[in-house]
MARFI-137658 format. One record per residue: x, y, z of N, C-alpha, C, O in turn; residue in three letters. Coordinates in Angstrom, 3 decimals. Layout:
// MARFI-137658
     n_xx     n_yy     n_zz    ca_xx    ca_yy    ca_zz     c_xx     c_yy     c_zz     o_xx     o_yy     o_zz code
        X        Y        Z        X        Y        Z        X        Y        Z        X        Y        Z  Ala
...
***
This chain:
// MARFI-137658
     n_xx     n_yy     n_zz    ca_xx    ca_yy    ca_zz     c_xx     c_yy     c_zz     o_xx     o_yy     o_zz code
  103.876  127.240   70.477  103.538  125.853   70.521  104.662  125.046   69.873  104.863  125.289   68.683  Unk
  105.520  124.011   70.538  106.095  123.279   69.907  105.609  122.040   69.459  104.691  121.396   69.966  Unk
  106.368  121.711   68.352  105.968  120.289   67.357  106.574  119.295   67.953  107.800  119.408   67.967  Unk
  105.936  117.917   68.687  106.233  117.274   69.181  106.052  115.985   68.388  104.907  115.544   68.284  Unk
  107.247  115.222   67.719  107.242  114.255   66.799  106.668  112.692   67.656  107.074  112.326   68.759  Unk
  105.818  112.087   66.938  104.643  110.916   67.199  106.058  109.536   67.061  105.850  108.452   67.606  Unk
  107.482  109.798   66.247  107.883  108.895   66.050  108.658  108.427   67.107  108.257  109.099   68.057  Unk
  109.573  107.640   67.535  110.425  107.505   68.646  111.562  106.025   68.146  111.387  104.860   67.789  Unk
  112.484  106.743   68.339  113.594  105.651   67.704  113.871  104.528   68.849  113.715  104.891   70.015  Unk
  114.289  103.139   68.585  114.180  102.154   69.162  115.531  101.483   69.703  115.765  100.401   70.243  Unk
  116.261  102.492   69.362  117.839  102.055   69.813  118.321  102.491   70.877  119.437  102.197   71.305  Unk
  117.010  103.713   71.741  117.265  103.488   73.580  116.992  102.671   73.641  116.236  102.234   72.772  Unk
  117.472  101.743   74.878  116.813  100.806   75.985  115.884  101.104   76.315  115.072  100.181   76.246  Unk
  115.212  102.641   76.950  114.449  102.579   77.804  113.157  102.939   77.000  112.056  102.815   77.537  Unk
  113.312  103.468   75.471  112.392  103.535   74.729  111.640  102.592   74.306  110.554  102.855   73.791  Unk
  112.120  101.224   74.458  111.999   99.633   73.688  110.755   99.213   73.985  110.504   98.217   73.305  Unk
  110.177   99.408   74.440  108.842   99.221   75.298  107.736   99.802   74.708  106.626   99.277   74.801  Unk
  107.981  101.124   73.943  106.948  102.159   73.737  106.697  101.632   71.965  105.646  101.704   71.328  Unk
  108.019  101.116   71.501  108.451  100.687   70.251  107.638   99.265   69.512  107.442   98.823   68.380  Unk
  107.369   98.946   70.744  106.879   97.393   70.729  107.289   95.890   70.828  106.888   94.767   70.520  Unk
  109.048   96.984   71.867  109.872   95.172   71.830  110.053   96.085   72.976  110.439   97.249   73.079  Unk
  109.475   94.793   74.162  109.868   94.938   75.724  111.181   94.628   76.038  111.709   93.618   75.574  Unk
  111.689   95.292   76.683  113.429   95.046   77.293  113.822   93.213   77.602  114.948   92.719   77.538  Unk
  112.509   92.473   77.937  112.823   91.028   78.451  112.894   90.544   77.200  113.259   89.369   77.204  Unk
  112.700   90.962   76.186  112.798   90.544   74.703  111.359   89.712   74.141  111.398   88.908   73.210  Unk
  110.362   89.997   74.739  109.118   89.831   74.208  108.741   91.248   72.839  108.956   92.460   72.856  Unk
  108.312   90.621   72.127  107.562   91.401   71.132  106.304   91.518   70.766  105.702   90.462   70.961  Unk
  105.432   92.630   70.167  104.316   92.756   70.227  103.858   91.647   68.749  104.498   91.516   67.706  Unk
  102.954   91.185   69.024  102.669   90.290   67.637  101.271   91.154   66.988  100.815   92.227   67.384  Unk
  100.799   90.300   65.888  100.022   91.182   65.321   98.534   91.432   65.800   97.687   91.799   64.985  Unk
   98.339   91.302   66.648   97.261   92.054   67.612   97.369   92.949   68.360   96.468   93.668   68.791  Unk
   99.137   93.015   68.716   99.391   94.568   69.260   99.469   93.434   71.253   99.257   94.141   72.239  Unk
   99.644   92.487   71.415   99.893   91.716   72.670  100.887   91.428   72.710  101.322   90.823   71.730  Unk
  101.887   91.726   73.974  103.371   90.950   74.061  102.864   89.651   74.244  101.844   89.363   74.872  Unk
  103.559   88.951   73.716  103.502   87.560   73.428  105.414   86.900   73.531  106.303   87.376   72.825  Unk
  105.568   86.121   74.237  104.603   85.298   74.840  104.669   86.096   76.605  105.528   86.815   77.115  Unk
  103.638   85.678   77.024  103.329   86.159   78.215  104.064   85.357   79.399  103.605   84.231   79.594  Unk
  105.104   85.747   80.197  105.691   85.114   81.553  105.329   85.632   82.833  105.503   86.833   83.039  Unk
  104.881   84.947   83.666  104.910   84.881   84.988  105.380   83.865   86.153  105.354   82.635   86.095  Unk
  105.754   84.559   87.071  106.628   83.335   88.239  105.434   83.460   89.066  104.650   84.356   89.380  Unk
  105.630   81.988   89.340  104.245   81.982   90.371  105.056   81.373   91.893  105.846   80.429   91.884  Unk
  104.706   82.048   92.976  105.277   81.596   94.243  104.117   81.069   95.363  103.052   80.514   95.091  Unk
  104.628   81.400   96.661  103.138   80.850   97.008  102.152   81.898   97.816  102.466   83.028   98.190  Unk
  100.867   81.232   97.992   99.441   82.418   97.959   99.314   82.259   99.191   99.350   81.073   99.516  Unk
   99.145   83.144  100.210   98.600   83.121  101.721   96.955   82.525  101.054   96.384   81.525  101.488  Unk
   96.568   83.176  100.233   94.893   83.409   99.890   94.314   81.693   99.597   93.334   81.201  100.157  Unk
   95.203   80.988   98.582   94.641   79.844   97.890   95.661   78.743   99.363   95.761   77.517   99.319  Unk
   96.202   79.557  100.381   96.690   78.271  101.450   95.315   78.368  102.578   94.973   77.287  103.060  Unk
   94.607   79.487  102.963   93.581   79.532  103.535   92.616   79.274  103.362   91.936   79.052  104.364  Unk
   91.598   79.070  101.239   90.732   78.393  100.845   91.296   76.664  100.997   90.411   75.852  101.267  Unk
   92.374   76.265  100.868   92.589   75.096  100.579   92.681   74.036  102.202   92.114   72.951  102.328  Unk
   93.518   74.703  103.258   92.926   74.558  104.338   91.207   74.376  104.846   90.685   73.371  105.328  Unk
   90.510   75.854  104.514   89.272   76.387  104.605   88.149   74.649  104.328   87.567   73.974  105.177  Unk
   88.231   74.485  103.051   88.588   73.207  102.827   88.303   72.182  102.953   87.219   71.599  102.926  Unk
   89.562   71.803  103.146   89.720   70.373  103.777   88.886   70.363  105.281   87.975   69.551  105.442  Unk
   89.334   71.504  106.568   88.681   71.363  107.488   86.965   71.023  107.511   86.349   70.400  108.375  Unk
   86.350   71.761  106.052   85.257   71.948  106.129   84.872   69.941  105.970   84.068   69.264  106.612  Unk
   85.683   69.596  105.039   85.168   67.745  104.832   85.848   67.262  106.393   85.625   66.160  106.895  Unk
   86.292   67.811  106.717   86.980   66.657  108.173   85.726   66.883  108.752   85.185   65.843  109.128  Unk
   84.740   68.482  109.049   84.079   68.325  110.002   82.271   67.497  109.949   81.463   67.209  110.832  Unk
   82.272   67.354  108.327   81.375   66.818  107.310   81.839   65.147  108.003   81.042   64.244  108.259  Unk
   82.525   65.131  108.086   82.926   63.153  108.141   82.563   63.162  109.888   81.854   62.219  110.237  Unk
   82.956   64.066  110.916   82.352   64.185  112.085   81.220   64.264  112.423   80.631   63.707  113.348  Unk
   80.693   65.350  111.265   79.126   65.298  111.440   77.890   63.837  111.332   76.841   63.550  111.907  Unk
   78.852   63.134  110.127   78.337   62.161  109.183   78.419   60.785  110.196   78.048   59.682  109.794  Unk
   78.941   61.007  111.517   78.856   59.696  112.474   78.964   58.652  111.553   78.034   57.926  111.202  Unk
   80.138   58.593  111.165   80.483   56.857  110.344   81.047   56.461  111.375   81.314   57.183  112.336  Unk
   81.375   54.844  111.249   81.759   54.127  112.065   83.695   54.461  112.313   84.431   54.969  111.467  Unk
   83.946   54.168  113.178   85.310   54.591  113.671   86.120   54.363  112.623   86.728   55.362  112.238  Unk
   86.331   53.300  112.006   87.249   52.936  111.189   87.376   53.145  109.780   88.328   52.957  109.024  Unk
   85.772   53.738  109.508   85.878   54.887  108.249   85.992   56.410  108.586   86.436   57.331  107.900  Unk
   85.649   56.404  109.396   86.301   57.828  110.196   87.845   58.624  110.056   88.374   59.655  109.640  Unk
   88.144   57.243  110.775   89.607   57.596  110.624   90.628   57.451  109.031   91.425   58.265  108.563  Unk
   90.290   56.367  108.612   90.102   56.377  106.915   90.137   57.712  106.622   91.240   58.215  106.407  Unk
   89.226   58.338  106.575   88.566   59.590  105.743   89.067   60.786  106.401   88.970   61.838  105.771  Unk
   89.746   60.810  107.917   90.347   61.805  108.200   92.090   61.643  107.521   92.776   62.623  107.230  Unk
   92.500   60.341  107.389   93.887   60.261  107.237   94.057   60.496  105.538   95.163   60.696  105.035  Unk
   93.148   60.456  104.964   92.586   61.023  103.184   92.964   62.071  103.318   93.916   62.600  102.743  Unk
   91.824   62.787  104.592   91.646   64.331  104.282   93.186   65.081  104.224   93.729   65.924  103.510  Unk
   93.478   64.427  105.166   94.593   64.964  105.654   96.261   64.750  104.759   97.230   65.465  104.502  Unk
   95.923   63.608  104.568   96.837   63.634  103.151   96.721   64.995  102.058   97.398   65.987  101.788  Unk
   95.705   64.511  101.715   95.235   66.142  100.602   95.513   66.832  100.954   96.419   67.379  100.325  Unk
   95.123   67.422  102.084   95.511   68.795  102.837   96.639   69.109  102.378   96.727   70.201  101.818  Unk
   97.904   68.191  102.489   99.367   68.452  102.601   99.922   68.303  101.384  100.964   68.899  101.110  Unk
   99.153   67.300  100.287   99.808   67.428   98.977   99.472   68.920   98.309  100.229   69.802   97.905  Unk
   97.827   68.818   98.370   97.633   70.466   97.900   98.415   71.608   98.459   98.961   72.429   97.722  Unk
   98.475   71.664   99.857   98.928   73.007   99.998  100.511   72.921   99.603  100.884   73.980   99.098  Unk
  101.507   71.962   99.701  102.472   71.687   99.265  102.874   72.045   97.547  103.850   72.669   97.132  Unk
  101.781   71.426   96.778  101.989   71.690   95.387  101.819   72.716   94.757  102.610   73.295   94.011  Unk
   99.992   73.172   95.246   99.309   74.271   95.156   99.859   75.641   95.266  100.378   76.453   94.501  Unk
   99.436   75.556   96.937  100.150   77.189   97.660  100.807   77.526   98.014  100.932   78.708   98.335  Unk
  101.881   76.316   98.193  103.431   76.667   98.873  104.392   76.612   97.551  105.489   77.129   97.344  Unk
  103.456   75.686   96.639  104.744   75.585   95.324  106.104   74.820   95.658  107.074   74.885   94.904  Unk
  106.099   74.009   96.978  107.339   73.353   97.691  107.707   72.187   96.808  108.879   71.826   96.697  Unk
  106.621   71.547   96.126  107.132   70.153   95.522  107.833   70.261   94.431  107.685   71.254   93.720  Unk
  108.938   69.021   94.020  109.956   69.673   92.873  108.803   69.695   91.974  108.784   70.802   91.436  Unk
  107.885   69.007   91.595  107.107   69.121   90.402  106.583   70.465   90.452  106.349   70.901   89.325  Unk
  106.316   71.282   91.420  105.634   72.329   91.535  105.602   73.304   90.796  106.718   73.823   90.817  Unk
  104.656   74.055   89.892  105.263   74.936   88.300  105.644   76.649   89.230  104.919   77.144   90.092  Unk
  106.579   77.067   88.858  107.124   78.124   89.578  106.771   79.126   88.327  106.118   80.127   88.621  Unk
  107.042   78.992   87.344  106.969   79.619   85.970  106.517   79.409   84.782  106.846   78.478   84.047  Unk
  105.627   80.395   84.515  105.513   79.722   82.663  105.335   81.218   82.250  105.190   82.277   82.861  Unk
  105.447   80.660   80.330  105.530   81.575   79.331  104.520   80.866   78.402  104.391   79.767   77.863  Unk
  103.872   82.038   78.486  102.020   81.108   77.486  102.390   81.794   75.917  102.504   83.019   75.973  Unk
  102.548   81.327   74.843  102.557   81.537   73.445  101.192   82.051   73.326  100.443   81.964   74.299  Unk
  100.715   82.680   72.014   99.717   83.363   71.579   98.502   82.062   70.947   97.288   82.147   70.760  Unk
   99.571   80.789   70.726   99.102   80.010   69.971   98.736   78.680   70.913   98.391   77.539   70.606  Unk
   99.041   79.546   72.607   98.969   77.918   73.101   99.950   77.395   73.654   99.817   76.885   74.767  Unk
  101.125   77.405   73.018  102.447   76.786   73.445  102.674   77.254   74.427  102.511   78.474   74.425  Unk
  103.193   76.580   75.879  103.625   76.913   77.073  104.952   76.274   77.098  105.313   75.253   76.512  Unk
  105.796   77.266   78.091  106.910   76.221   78.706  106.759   76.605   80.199  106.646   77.769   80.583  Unk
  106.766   75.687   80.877  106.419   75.724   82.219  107.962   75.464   82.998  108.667   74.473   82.807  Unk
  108.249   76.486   83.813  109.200   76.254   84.730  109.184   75.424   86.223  108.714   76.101   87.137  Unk
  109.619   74.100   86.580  109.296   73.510   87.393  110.773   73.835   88.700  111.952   74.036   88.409  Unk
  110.170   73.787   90.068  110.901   73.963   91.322  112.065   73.434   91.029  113.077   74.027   91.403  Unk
  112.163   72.332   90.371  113.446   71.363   90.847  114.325   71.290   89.502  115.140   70.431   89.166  Unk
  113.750   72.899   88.585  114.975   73.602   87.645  114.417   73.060   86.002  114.741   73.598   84.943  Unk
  113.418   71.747   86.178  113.426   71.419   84.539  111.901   72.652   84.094  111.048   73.167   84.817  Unk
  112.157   72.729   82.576  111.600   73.463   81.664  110.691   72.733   81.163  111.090   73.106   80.060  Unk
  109.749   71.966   80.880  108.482   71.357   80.026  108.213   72.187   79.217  108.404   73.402   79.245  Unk
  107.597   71.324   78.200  107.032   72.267   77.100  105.913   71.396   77.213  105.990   70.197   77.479  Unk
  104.599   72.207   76.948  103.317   71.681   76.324  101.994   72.668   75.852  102.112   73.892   75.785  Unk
  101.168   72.202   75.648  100.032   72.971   75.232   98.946   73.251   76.675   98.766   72.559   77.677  Unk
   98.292   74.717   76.201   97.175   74.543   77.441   96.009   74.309   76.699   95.709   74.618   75.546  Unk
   95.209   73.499   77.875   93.755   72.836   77.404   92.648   74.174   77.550   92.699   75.293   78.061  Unk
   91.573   73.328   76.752   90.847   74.326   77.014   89.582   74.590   78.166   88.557   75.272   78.172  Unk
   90.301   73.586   79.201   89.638   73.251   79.909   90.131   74.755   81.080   89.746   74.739   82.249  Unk
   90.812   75.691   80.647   91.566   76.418   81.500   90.540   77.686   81.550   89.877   78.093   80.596  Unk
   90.556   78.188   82.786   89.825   78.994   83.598   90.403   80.227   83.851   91.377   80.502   84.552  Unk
   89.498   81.105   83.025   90.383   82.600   83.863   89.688   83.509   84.091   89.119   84.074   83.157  Unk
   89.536   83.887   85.271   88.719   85.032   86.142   89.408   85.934   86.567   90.598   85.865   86.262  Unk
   88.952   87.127   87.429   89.568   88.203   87.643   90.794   88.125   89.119   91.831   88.706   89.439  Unk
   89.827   86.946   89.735   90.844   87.033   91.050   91.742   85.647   90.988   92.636   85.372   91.788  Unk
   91.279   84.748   89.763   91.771   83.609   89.892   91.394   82.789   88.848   90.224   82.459   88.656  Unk
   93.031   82.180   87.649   92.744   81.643   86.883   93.712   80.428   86.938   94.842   80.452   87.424  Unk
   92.970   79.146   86.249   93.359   78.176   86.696   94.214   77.360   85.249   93.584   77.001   84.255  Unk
   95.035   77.262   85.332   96.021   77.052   83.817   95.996   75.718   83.674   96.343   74.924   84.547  Unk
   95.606   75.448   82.629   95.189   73.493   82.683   96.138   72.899   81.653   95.679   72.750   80.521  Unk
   97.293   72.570   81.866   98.370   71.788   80.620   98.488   70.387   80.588   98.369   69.502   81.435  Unk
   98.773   70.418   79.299   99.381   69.035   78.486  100.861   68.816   78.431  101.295   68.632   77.294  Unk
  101.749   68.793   79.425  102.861   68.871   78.755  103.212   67.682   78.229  102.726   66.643   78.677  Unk
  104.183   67.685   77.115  104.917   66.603   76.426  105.399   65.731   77.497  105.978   66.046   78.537  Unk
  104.950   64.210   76.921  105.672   63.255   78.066  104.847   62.601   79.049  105.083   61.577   79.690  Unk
  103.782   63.404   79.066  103.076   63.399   80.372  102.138   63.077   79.747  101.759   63.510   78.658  Unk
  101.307   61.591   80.978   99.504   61.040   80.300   98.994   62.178   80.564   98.789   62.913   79.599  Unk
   98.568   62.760   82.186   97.738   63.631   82.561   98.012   64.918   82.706   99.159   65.311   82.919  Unk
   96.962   65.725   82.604   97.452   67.110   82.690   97.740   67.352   83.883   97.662   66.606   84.858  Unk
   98.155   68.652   83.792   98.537   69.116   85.265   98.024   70.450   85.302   97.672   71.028   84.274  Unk
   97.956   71.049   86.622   97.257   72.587   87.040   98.595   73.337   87.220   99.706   72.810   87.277  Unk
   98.256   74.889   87.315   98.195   75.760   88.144   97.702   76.967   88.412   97.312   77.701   87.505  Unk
   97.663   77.289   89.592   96.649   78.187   89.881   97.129   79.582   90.145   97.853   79.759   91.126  Unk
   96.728   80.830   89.195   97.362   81.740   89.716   96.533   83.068   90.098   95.675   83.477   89.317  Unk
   96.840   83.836   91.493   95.848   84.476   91.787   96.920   85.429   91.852   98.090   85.197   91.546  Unk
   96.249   86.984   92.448   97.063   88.234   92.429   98.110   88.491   93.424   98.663   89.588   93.501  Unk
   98.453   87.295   94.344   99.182   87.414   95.338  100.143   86.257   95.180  101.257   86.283   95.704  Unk
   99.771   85.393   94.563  101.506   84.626   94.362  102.070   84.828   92.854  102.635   83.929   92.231  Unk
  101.835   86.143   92.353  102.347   86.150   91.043  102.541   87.824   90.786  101.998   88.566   91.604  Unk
  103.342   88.454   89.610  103.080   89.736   89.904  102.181   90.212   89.432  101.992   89.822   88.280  Unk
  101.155   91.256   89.968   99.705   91.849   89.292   99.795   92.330   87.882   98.767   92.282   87.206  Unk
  100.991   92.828   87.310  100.921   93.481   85.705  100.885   92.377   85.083  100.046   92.151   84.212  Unk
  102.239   91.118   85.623  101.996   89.785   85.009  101.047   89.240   84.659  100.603   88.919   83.556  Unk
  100.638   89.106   85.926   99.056   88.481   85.782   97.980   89.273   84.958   97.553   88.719   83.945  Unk
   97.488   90.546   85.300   96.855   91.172   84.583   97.115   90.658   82.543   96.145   90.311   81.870  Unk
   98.438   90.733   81.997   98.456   90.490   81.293   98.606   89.131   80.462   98.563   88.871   79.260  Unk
   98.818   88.313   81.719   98.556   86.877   80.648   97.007   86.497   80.512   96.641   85.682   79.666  Unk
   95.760   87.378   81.738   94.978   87.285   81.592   94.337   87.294   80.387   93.812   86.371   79.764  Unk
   94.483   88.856   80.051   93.883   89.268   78.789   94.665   88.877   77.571   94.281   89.172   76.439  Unk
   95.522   88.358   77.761   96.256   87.766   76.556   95.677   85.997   76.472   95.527   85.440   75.385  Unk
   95.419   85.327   77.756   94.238   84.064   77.825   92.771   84.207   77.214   92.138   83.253   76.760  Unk
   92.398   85.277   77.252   90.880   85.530   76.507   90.739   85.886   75.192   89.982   85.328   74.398  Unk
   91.946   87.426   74.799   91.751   87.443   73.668   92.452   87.115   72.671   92.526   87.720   71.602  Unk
   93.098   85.960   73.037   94.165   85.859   71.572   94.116   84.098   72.240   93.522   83.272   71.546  Unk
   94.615   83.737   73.277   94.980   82.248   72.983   93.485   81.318   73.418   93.401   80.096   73.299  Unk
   92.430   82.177   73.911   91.122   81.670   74.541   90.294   80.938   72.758   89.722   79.867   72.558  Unk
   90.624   82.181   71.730   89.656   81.673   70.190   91.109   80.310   69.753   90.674   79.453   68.984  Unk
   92.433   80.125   70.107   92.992   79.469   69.533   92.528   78.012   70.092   92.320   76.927   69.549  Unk
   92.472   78.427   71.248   92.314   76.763   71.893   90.673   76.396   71.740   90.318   75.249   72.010  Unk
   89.615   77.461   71.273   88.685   76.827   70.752   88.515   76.661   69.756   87.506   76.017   69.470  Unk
   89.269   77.074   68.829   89.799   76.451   67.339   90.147   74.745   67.630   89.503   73.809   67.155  Unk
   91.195   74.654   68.426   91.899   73.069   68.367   90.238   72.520   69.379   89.651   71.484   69.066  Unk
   90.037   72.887   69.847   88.814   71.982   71.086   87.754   71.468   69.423   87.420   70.303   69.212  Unk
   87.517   72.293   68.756   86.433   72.340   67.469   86.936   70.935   66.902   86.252   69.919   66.777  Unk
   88.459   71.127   66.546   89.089   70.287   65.366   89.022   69.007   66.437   88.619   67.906   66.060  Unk
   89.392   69.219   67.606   89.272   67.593   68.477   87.931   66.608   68.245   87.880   65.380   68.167  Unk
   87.173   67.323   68.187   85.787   66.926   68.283   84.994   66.324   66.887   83.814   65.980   66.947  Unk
***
């Protein structure tokens, strides 16, 4: 039987990981979570077919609803607007504002990578949503009155990514931001 030592030195590269400092230069903090958590978000066949899914469903609601012609058309040229900002911002990620990237802090702090190259920094609310097939990232960035979304599901982002900013959203930055939601109130 050989003695197989539990320790492992940290000055491979490829060991760095096992050590508790990932090669992208994230480190484990004291819960044992790489922190801060990054993912690139691109765009979703899945959230372009609910978001379509949709809109068609209110166009055929305003058909059903026999309004008069000229709110009709009103309410189709709405719909149809939406249609194209959402799937544009949303699922295609095409607009420069569109967030391509972020890195969520343990504490909250985000920097969000936008299409058209700028970096934001802000906080996420706690108004933010995270489920298994789809969580919805709700920020404050600096600068900005209103918040802004994004939505990331297992197909416009990578699955370990995702998997792990998940559980790094529930158990470490989910009690921080209901710490600050407490102190708001």
């Amino acid at each position: 039987m050989t003695d197989r030592s539990t320790t492992r030195s940290t000055d491979q590269p490829h060991l760095a990981r096992h050590a508790g400092v990932a090669a992208s230069g994230r480190r484990k903090d004291a819960c044992g979570f790489d922190a801060p958590w990054a993912v690139e978000v691109g765009p979703s066949s899945s959230l372009t077919t609910v978001i379509a899914g949709g809109h068609a469903t209110a166009a055929a609601a305003v058909m059903l609803a026999q309004a008069p012609i000229v709110l009709a058309v009103a309410l189709y040229v709405a719909i149809a607007a939406s249609a194209v900002l959402h799937l544009a911002r949303l699922a295609r990620a095409a607009l420069p504002q569109s967030i391509v990237g972020l890195e969520v802090a343990g504490n909250g702090r985000v920097h969000a990578r936008r299409r058209d190259g700028q970096t934001r920094v802000g906080w996420l609310l706690p108004s933010t949503v995270v489920g298994s097939r789809l969580t919805v990232i709700r920020l404050r960035l600096d600068g900005q009155r209103l918040p802004c979304d994004c939505l990331l599901l297992s197909d416009n982002c990578d699955p370990e990514a995702f998997r792990r900013l998940r559980a790094g959203l529930v158990w470490q930055a989910g009690p921080a931001l209901q710490q600050r939601k407490l102190r708001a109130d």
